[in-house]
C-alpha positions in Angstrom: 330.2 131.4 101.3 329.8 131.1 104.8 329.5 127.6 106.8 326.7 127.7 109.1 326.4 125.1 111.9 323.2 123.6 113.2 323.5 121.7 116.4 320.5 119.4 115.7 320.4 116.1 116.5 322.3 114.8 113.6 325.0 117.4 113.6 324.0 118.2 109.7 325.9 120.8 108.3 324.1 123.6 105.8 325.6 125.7 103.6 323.7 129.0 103.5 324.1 131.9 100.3 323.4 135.2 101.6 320.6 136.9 100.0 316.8 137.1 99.8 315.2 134.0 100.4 318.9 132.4 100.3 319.6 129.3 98.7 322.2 126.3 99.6 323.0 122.4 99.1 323.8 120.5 102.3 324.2 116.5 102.1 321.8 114.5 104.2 323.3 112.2 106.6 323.4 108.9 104.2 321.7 105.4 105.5 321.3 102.1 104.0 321.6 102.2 100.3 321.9 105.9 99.8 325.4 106.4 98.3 326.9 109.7 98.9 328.3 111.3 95.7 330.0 114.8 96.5 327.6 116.7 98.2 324.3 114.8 96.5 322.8 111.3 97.7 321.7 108.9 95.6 320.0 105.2 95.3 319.4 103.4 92.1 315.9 102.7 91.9 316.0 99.9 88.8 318.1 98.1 86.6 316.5 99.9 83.5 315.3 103.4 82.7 313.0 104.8 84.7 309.4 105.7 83.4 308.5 108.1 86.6 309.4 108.8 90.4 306.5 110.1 92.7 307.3 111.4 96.5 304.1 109.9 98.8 302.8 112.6 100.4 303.9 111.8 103.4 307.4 112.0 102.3 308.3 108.7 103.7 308.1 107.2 100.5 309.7 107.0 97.2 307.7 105.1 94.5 309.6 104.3 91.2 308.3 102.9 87.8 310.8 101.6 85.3 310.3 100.8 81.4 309.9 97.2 82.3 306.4 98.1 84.8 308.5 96.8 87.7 307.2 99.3 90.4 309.2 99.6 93.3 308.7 101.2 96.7 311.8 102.9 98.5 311.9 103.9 101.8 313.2 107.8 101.6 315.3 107.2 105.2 317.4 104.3 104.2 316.9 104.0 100.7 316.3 100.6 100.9 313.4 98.6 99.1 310.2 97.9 101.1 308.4 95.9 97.6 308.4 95.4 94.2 305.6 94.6 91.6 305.7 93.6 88.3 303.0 94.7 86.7 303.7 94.0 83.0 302.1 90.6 83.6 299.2 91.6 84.3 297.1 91.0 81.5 292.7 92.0 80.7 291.0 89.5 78.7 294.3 88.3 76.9 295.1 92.3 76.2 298.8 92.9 76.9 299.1 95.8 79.4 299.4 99.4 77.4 300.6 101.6 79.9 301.1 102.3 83.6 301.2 105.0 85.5 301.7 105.9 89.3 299.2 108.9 91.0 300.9 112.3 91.8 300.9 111.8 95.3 301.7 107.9 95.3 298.5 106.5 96.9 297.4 105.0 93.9 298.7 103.8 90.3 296.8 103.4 87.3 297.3 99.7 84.2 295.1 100.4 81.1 294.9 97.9 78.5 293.7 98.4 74.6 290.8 96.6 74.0 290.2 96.5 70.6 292.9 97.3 68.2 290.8 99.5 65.5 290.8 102.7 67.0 287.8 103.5 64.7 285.6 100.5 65.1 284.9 100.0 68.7 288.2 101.1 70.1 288.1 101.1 73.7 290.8 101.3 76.3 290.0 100.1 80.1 291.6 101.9 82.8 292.1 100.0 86.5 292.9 102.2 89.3 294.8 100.2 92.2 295.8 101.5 96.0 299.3 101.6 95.7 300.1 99.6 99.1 297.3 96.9 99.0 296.3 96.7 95.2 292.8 96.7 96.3 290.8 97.9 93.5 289.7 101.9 93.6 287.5 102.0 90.0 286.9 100.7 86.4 287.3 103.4 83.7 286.2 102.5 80.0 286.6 104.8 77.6 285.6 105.1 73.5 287.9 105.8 71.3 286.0 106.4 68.2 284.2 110.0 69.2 288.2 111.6 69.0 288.6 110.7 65.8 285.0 110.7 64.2 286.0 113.5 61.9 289.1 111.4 60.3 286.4 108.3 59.4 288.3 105.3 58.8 291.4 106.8 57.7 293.6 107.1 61.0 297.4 106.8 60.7 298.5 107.2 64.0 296.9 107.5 67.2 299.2 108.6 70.5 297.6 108.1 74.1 299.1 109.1 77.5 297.4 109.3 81.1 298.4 111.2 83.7 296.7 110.4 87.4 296.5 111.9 90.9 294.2 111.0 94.2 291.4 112.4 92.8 291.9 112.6 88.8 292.7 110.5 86.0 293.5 112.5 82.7 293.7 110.6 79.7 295.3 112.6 76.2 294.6 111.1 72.8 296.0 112.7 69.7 295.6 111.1 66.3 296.4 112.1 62.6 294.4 111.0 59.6 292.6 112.1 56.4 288.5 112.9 56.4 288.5 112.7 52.4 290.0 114.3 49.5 294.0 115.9 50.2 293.7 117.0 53.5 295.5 115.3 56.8 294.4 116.4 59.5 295.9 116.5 63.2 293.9 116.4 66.1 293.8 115.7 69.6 292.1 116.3 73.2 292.6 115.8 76.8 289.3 114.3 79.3 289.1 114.3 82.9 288.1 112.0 85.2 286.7 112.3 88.6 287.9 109.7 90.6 284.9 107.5 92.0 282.7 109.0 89.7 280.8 107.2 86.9 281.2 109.2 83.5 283.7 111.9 82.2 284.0 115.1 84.4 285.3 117.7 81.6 285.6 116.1 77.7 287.3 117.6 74.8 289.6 119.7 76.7 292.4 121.5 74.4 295.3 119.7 73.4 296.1 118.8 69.9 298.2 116.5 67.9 300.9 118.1 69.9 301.0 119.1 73.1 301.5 120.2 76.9 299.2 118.8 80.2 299.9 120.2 83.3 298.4 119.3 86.5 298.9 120.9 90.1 297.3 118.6 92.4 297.3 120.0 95.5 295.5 123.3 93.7 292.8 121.7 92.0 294.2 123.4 88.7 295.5 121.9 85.2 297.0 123.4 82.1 296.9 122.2 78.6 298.1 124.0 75.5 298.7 121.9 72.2 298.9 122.5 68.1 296.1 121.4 65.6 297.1 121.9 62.1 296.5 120.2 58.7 298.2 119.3 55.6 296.6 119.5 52.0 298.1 118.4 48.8 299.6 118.0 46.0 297.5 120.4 44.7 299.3 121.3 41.2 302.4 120.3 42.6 301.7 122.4 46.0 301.5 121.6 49.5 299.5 123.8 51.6 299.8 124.0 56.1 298.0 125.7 58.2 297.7 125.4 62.1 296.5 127.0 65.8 297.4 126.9 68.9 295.7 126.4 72.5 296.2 127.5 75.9 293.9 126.9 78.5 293.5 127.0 82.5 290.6 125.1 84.2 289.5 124.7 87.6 289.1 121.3 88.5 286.7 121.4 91.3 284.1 123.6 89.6 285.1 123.1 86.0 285.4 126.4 84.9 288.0 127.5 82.9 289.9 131.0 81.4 292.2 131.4 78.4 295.7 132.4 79.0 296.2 133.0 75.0 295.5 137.0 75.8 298.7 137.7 77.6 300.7 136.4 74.6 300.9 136.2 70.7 300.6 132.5 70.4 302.6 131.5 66.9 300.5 129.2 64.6 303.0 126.6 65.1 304.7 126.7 68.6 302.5 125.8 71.9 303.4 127.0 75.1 305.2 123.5 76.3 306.4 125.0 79.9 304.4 126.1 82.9 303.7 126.1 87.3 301.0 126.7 89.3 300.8 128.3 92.9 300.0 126.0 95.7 296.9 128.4 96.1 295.8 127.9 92.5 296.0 131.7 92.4 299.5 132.2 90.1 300.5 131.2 86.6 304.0 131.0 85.7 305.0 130.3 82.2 307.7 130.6 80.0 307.1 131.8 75.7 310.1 131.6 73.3 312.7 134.2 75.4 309.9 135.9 77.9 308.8 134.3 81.0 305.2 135.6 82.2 303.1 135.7 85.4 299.5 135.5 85.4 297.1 136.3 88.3 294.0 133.9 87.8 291.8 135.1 89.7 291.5 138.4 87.5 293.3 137.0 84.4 295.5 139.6 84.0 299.5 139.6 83.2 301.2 140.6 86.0 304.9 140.6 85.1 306.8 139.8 81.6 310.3 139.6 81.6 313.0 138.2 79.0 314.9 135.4 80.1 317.2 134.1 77.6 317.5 130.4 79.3 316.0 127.7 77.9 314.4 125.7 80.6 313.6 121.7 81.4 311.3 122.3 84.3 309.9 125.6 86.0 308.8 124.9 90.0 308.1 127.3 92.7 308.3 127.5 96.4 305.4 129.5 97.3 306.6 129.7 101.0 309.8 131.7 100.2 308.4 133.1 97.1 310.8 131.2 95.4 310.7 130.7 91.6 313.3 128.2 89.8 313.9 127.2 86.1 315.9 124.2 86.0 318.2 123.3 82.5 320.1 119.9 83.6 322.0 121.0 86.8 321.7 124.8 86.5 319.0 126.4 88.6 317.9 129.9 88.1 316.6 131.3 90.8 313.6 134.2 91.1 311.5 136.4 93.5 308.3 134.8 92.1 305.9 137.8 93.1 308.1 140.2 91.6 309.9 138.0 88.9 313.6 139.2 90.1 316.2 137.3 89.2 318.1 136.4 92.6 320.9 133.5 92.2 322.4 131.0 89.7 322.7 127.5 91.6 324.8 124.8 89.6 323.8 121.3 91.0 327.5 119.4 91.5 327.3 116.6 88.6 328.0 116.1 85.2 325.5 114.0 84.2 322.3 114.6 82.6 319.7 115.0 85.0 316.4 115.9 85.3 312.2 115.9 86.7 313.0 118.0 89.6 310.7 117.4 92.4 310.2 119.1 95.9 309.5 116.8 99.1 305.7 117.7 100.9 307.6 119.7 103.5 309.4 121.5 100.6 313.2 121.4 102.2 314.4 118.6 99.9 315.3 118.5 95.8 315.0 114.7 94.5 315.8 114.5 90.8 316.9 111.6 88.1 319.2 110.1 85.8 318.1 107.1 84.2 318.0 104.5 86.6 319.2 106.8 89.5 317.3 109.1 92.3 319.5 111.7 94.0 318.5 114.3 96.8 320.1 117.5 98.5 319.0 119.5 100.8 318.2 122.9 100.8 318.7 126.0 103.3 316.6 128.9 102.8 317.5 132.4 104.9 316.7 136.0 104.5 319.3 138.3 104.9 318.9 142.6 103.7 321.0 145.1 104.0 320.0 148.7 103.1 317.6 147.1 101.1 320.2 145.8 98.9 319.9 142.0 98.0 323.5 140.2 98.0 323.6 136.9 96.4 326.6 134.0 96.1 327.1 131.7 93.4 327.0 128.0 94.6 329.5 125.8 92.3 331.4 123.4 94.0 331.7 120.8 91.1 
C-alpha cells in the first residue's frame, strides 16, 4: 500500500489502493467531540439506541433520532450538539405519539399519532410534517385504516405500520393478518404515497405484503417495494394448508408509472427480494436474489448483468461517479465496477463491533455508519490507475 501525501490545508493524509476506481480509509482531522478510534472518528449521538441518522443535504449536518424521540442535531465539523428535541411529549388529542421519523435529506421530520385504536372501525392515523430547524408546520396527513384491511372484516390480529419520508414524499406501509371467515388467515399488506403539499394519496395500494422490502432513492424520484402475501387454512381433517406470492415492483415517482422487475428472476413463493440500489439517474437497478446479484436497465427493463456472489449482504450502495458498487456485511465492503458488475476489492472497515446503515455524505467522499448509540466516519480516496489493461487491486485491513 502506498502512502500518498496531500499538501492541502490540513495536511490530511490518504491512503490510496491501486486499482480501478481505487479505494482507501484516511482519518479526518478530529474536532470537538469527534473521538478518534484507529483510523475511524466517531461521536455518540444519544444515550440510547438509535432509531435513524440522516446526513442534511448540505452535509453540514448530522440529524439523529434515538428510541426515546429525542432528536438531536450534530454539527458534522465538530461533532458537537447544536439542539435537541424531545418529541415523545408531544401528544394529539390525548393520543400518545406512535412513531417518528426524520426526512431523507433532513429538512423535515414526520410525528403520527393513532387515532382510534380499532383498526377496523374508524381507524385513522394523523401524520404532522414539521421543518426540521424551525418546527413550523409543512402539512396534515390523515389516513383510513379500514380500506387495508376490508377484506379481513372485523377479525384483525395484528396490524404493523411503518413511514418512511423524504422532501417531497411521505410513504406510509401497513401490513395486517386476520381471518375473512371460515379457516383461512390471511396476510396482507400495501405501501401509499404521498405527495408532499398535496391534498389526497398520490399512488395507493402499492405492493408490499404482510412482509416486506420499501426502497426509496430520493434524489432519483424512484422507489422499490417487494413483499409476501400468503395465507393459512386449516385444520382441515387434521391438515394445514399454505400458500403465498411474491411482489416486485419499480415506480416512477414523478409520473407514477411503474415496471415489474419479477421477469429478470424466479421469485420463490415464499422469499421477497429484501435488498436493492438505485442510480442517481434513476436509470440502474441493482439487486441482490438468494446467491446472484442482478443489474437492471429501467429504461428498457431488461437484465443487464447476473452474477453469483456468495456474500450475504446488509446494505448494497453505489457511487455512480466512480462507477462504484459496494455490498456491505458489518465491516466488510465488497467492492464492484457497477456497469460491468466486476468484482474489484475487499475493504475490511478497522472495528470489531457490529456496525451498520452505511451512508455516503452529498459530496460522496465520506462513509458515516452506526453502532447503537454511536456515528463513526472515514474518509475515502478514490484513484484510477491501469496498466496493460490489467486492474491491480490491494487489500485494506489494518485492524
Amino acid at each position: 500500500m502506498k502512502k500518498v501525501i496531500r499538501k492541502d490545508e490540513d495536511e490530511k493524509s490518504c491512503f490510496v489502493l491501486f486499482g480501478y476506481s481505487s479505494f482507501g480509509l484516511f482519518p479526518i482531522v478530529a474536532f470537538g467531540q469527534w473521538e478518534r478510534e484507529g483510523e475511524l472518528e466517531k461521536v455518540r449521538a444519544s444515550d440510547t439506541t438509535l432509531l435513524q441518522f440522516v446526513l442534511s443535504s448540505d452535509g453540514k449536518s448530522i440529524f439523529a433520532l434515538d428510541y426515546n424521540y429525542i432528536l438531536r442535531k450534530i454539527d458534522v465539523q465538530t461533532g458537537e450538539i447544536v439542539w435537541e428535541k424531545e418529541l415523545k411529549n408531544r401528544t394529539f388529542n390525548d393520543k400518545p405519539l406512535e412513531g417518528a421519523r426524520i426526512g431523507m435529506e433532513g429538512e423535515n421530520y414526520v410525528l403520527y399519532y393513532l387515532v382510534y385504536e380499532y383498526y377496523w372501525d374508524e381507524g385513522k392515523l394523523v401524520f404532522f410534517i414539521y421543518n426540521i430547524e424551525n418546527d413550523s408546520l409543512i402539512q396534515t396527513i390523515e389516513y383510513e385504516i379500514y380500506p387495508d384491511v376490508a377484506e379481513l372484516r372485523h377479525s384483525v390480529f395484528s396490524y404493523r405500520k411503518s413511514v418512511e419520508l423524504s422532501t417531497n414524499y411521505l410513504i406510509y406501509r401497513g401490513s395486517a393478518s386476520g381471518v375473512p371467515g371460515g379457516k383461512t388467515t390471511k396476510y396482507i399488506g400495501s405501501a401509499n404515497v404521498f405527495k408532499i403539499n398535496r391534498d389526497s394519496v398520490w399512488l395507493k395500494g402499492l405492493c408490499f405484503g404482510y412482509s416486506g422490502n420499501l426502497y426509496l432513492k430520493p434524489i432519483a424520484n424512484r422507489l422499490i417495494t417487494s413483499g409476501r402475501y400468503y395465507t393459512t387454512t386449516g385444520p382441515i381433517r387434521g391438515e394445514w394448508y399454505n400458500s403465498a406470492y411474491c411482489c416486485f415492483e419499480f415506480y416512477n415517482l414523478e409520473d407514477g408509472s411503474s415496471v415489474s422487475l419479477e421477469k429478470h428472476i424466479k421469485l420463490d413463493d415464499y422469499v421477497f427480494v429484501y435488498l436493492c440500489e438505485i442510480s442517481n439517474d434513476g436509470n440502474l437497478v441493482w439487486f441482490q436474489y438468494y446467491e446472484n446479484l442482478f443489474l437492471v436497465d429501467t429504461r428498457t427493463n431488461i437484465k443487464v448483468i447476473t452474477i453469483k456472489n456468495s456474500m450475504e449482504p446488509s446494505q448494497i450502495m453505489s457511487l455512480d461517479k466512480y462507477d462504484l458498487l459496494f455490498l456491505v456485511n458489518n465491516n466488510m465492503i465488497r467492492t464492484y465496477n457497477s456497469k460491468l458488475l466486476e468484482p474489484l476489492d475487499t475493504i475490511i472497515v478497522p472495528t470489531n463491533k457490529n456496525i451498520y446503515n452505511f451512508k455516503l455524505s452529498p459530496d460522496e467522499s465520506t462513509f458515516y455508519f452506526q453502532t447503537n448509540n454511536e456515528i463513526y466516519r472515514f474518509k475515502a480516496c478514490f484513484q484510477t490507475f491501469t496498466f496493460e489493461s490489467i486492474f491491480f487491486i490491494r487489500l485494506l485491513s489494518r485492524l
